[in-house]
C-alpha positions as CSV (number, residue, x, y, z in Angstrom):
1,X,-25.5,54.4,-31.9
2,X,-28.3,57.2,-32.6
3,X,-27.2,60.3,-31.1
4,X,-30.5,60.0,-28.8
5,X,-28.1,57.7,-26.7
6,X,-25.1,60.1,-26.2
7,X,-26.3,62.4,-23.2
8,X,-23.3,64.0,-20.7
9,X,-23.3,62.4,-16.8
10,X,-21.1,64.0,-14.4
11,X,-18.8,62.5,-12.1
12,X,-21.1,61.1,-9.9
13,X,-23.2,59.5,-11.9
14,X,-20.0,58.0,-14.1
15,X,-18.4,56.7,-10.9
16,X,-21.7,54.6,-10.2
17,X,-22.0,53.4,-13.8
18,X,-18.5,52.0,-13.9
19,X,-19.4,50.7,-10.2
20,X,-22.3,48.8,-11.7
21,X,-20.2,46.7,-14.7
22,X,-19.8,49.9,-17.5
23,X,-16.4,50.1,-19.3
24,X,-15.0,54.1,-19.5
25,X,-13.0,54.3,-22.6
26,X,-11.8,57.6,-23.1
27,X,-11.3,57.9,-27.2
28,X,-9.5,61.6,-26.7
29,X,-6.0,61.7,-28.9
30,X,-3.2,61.1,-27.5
31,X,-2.2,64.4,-26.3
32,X,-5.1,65.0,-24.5
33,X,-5.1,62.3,-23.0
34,X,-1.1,63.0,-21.6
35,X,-2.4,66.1,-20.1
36,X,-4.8,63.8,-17.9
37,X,-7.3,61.1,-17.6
38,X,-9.4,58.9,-15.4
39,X,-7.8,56.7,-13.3
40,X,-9.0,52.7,-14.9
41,X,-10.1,54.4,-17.8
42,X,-9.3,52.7,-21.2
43,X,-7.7,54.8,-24.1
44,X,-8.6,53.8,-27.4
45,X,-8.3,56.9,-29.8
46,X,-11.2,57.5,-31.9
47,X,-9.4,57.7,-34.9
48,X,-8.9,53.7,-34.4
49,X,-12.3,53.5,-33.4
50,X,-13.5,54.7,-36.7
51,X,-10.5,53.0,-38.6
52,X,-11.5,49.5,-37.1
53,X,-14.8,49.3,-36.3
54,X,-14.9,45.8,-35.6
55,X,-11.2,45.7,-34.2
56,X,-12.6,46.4,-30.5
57,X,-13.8,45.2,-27.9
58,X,-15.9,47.0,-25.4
59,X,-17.9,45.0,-22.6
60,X,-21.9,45.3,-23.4
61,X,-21.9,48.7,-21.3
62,X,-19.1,51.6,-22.2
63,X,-19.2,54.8,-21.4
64,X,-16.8,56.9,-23.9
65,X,-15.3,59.8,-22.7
66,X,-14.0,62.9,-25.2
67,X,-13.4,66.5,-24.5
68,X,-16.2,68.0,-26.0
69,X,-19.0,65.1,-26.7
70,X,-19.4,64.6,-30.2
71,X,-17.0,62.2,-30.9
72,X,-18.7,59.3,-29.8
73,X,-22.0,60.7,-31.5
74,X,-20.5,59.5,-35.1
């Protein structure tokens, strides 16, 4: 993915992408994602992202969630 892709949305504009068929995956670490998340979100660290490429499985349209917004730029 080219980092021309990766753009922040707020809250309103997540809650109608996930209402339209997109997947949120939040790929925070674990203890971030202890101190809170998004209620239907999927956690799949980054770290196993990046370690298994091809070991996921996303529908056609995720929207990945991280504290800061570079993660899912790699």
């Amino acid at each position: 993915m080219s980092e021309d892709a990766i753009r922040e949305a707020g809250v309103d504009e997540v809650k109608k992408l996930i209402a339209n068929g997109y997947e949120l995956v939040d790929v925070r670490d674990d203890w971030e994602w202890d101190r809170g998340y998004i209620k239907g979100a999927q956690h799949v660290r980054f770290a196993e992202i990046i370690g298994n490429p091809g070991g996921h499985q996303f529908r056609d349209r995720p929207v990945f969630q991280c504290a800061v917004g570079t993660r899912p730029a790699v």
